[in-house]
Structures are given as structure tokens and as C-alpha cells.
C-alpha positions in Angstrom: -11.0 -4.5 -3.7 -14.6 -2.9 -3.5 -13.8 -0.1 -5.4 -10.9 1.1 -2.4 -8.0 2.4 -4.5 -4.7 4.3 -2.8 -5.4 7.7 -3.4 -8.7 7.5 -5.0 -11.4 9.9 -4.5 -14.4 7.6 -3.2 -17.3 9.1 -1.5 -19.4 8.1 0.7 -22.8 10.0 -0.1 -23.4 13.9 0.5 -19.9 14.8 -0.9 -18.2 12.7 2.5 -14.7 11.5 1.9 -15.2 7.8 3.2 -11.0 7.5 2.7 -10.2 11.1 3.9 -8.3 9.6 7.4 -6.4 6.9 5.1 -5.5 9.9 2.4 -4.6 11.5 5.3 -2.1 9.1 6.7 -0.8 8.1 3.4 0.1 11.5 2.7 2.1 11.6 6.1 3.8 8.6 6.1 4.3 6.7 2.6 7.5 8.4 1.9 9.1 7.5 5.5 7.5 3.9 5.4 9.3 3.1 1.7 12.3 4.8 2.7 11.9 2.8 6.0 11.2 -1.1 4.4 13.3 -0.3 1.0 16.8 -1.2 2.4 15.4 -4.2 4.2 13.3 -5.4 1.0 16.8 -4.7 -0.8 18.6 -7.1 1.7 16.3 -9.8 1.1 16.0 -9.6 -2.6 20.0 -9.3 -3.4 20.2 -12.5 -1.9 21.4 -15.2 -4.6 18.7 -17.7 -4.8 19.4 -19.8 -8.5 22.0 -20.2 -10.3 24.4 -17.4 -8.2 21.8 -14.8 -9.4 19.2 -12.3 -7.1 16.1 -11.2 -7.4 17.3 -8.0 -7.8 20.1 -8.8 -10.6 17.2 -10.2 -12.5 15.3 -7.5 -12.1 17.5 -5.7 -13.1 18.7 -7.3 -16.6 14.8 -7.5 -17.1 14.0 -3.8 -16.7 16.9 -2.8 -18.5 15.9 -4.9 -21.9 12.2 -3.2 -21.4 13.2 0.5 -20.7 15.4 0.2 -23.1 13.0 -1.4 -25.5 10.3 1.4 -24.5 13.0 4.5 -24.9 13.7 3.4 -28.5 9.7 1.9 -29.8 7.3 2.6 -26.7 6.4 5.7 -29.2 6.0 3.1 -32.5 4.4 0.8 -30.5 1.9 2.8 -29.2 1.3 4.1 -32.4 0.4 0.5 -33.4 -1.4 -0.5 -30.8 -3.9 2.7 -31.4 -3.7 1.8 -35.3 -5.3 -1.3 -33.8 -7.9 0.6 -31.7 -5.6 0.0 -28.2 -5.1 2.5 -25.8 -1.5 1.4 -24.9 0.9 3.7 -23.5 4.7 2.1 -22.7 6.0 3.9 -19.6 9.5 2.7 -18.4 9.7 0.3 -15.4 11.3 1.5 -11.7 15.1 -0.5 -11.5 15.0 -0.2 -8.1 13.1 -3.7 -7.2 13.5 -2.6 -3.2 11.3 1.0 -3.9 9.2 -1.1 -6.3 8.0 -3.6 -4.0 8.0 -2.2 -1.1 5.7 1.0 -2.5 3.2 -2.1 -3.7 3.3 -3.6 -0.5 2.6 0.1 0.9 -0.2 0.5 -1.5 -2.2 -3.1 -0.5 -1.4 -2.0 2.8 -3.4 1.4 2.3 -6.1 -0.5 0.4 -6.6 -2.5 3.8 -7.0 0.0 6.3 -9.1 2.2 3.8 -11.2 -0.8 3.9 -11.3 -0.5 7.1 -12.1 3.3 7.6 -14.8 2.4 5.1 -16.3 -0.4 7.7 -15.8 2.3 11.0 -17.5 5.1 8.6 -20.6 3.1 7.8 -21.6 2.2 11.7 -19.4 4.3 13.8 -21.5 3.5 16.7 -20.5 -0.1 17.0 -16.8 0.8 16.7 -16.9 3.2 19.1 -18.9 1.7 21.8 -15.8 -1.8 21.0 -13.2 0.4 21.5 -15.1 2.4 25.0 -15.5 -1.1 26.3 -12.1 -2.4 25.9 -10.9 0.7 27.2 -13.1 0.8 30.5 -13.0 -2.7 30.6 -9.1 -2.7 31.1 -9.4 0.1 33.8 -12.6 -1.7 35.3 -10.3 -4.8 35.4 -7.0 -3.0 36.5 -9.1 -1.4 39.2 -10.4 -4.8 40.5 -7.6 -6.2 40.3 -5.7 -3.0 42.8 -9.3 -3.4 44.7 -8.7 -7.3 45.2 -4.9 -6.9 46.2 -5.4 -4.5 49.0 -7.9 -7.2 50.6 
């Protein structure tokens, strides 16, 4: 997505951070948020959908067959695979599907609102003078509204 990655190190000309408010709240809050979702994302994929299986269960037998696969060859077949001028490295797959999803979910969610921060960063001006006018337009509003009441 443009270059936007969770975490990344994009800059914005002059050595600027253009993501440093979205690093920021990652940092504070993507621990809580997966700990937050993960039980509700678990709740919804444990339901049996086919054949008296879940999402999870599935997940489960799949991940098993890989990491087990990649404890016992990942090291052959990365071998192979840079025999065959591949950089291929076999890492074993999160069982937990809840965590797993949930910290992808987190992750588009961060590419979004660094999007975003990117967008405020590059005319600060318009965003700003949006957000006065809402502001002072609800309290010009309110105030009218008190003003019209008392009449």
C-alpha cells in the first residue's frame, strides 16, 4: 500500500519520520488490542462450520503437518532451494489462528492510519483548519442554539 509498512522506517524528506505518530501508537497499543480481539476472533473461528470441523481445528491440523514438516526438512529444503538460486527460508507457522489473525488484522489496520498520518503530514494546514471548523462550528452551533432558546 504506497510503500506504508507496520513498523517500517519511511521518511518523509530531511530525515522526517512521516509514520513516527502511527509507530508511536502501535508501540502503545498492539499488544493490548491482540490480547483485546484474540479471544473474540477465537470465539468466532472455533465455531464448527463443515463437516463438524472449525476454523481453528483446521488450522490447526494444517500448521501442525507444516511445523512439523519445517522442524524435520525446512534446513534440507532451504538448502535446495538456494542449490537452485532461491532465497527460501522455512519458519514455523503461529498455531494460534485467534493471535494470527487478529495481529494481521492489527497490522492492515496500522497500514491505514499510517496512510493517513502520511496524507495530514503532507498538507497539515487543510487538516487542521477541518478539524478548527468542526470544532468551532459545534460550539458556534451549541451557542446559537442556547442563544435561540433563551428568546
Amino acid at each position: 500500500m504506497n510503500g506504508v509498512v507496520p513498523g517500517g522506517s519511511e521518511k518523509a524528506g530531511s530525515g522526517f519520520d512521516s509514520l513516527a505518530a502511527t509507530k508511536y501508537l502501535k508501540n502503545q497499543t498492539y499488544n493490548a488490542l491482540v490480547d483485546a480481539y484474540s479471544p473474540k476472533m477465537d470465539a468466532a473461528l472455533d465455531k464448527k462450520f463443515v463437516g463438524n470441523a472449525s476454523a481453528t481445528s483446521l488450522w490447526n491440523d494444517i500448521t501442525s503437518n507444516y511445523n512439523g514438516f519445517v522442524s524435520q526438512y525446512g534446513k534440507l529444503a532451504s538448502t535446495a532451494a538456494a542449490l537452485a538460486g532461491k532465497d527460501v527460508s522455512f519458519k514455523e507457522v503461529d498455531t494460534n489462528l485467534g493471535e494470527f489473525v487478529t495481529a494481521k488484522a492489527l497490522d492492515g489496520l496500522f497500514v491505514k492510519v499510517g496512510a493517513q498520518e502520511k496524507e495530514i503530514r503532507k498538507n497539515p494546514f487543510q487538516w487542521a483548519s477541518d478539524i478548527i471548523q468542526k470544532v468551532f462550528g459545534a460550539v458556534a452551533n451549541t451557542l446559537n442554539g442556547s442563544a435561540n432558546s433563551e428568546e
